[in-house]
C-alpha positions as CSV (number, residue, x, y, z in Angstrom):
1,X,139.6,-222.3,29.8
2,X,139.8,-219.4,26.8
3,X,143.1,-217.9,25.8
4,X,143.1,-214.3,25.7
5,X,146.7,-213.8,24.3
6,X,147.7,-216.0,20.7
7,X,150.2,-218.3,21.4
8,X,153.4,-216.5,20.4
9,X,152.0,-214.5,22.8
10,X,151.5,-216.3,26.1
11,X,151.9,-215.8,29.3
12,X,153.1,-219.1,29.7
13,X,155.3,-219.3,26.8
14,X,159.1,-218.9,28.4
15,X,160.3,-216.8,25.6
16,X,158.8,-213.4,25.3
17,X,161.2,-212.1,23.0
18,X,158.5,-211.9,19.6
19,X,156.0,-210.1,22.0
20,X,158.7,-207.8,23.0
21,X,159.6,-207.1,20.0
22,X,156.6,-206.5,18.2
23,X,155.8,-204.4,21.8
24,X,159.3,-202.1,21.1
25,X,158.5,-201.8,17.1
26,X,154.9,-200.5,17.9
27,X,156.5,-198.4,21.1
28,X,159.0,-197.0,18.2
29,X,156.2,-196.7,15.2
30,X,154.2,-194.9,17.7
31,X,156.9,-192.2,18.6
32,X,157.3,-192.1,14.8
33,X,153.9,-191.1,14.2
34,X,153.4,-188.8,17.4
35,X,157.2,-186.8,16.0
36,X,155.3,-186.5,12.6
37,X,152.2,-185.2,13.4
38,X,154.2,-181.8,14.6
39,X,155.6,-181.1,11.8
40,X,154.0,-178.8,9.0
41,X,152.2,-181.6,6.4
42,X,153.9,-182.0,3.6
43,X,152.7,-185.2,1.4
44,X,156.1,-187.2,2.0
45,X,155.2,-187.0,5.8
46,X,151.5,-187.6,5.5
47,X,152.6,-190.7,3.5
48,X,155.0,-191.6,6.3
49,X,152.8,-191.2,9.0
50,X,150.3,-193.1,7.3
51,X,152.6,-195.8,6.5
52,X,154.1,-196.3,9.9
53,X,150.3,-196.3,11.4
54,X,149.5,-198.9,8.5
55,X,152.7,-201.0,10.0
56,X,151.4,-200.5,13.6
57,X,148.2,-202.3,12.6
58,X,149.8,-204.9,10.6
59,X,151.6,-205.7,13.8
60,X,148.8,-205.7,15.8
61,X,147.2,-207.9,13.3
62,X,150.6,-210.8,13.2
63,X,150.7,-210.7,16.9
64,X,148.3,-209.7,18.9
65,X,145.5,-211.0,16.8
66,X,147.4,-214.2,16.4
67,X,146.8,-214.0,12.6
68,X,150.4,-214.3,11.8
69,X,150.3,-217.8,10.4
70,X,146.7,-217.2,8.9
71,X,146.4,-217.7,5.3
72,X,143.9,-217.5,2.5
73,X,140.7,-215.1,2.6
74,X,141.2,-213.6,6.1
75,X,144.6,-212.3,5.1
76,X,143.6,-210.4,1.9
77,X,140.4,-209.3,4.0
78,X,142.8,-207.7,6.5
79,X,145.2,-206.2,4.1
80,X,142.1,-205.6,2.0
81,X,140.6,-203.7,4.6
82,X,143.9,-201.8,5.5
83,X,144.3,-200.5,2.3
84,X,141.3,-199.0,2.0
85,X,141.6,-197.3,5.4
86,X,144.7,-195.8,3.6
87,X,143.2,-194.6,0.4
88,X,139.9,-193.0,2.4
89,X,142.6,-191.2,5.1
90,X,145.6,-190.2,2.9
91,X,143.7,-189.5,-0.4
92,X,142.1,-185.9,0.9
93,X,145.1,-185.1,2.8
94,X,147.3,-185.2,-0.3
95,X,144.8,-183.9,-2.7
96,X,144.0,-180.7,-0.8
């Protein structure tokens, strides 16, 4: 039998409270992002919004992905990887 859900994250763990919590800061990072994207774009808000969706997938990454306790190579690929996503959105949307 495969686990779908890390272990912080189970189904049959008792204490939900770190899946709920990650659930409410995404929930919350989400609104964030959604009450930004209304507003005219200056650079402090694109920075913002682009940070808070940066968070969003670090927390995806912690606890959904399980990688949380991960260290080494996959953890500077993932940040890596994030960072770059950053620079390629946010760099033409401040320069223009």
């Amino acid at each position: 039998m495969s686990r779908i859900h890390p272990p912080e994250c189970s189904r049959a763990a008792p204490a939900d409270w770190p899946c709920t919590a990650a659930w409410l800061a995404l929930l919350a990072l989400c609104v964030l992002s959604w009450s930004l994207g209304g507003l005219r774009g200056t650079p402090a808000l694109v920075v913002l919004a682009l940070a808070a969706t940066l968070l969003k997938a670090q927390v995806v990454i912690d606890h959904y992905m399980g990688l949380r306790r991960v260290r080494g190579r996959w953890r500077a690929l993932l940040a890596g990887w994030l960072l770059l996503v950053a620079v390629l959105v946010g760099a033409p949307l401040l320069i223009h």
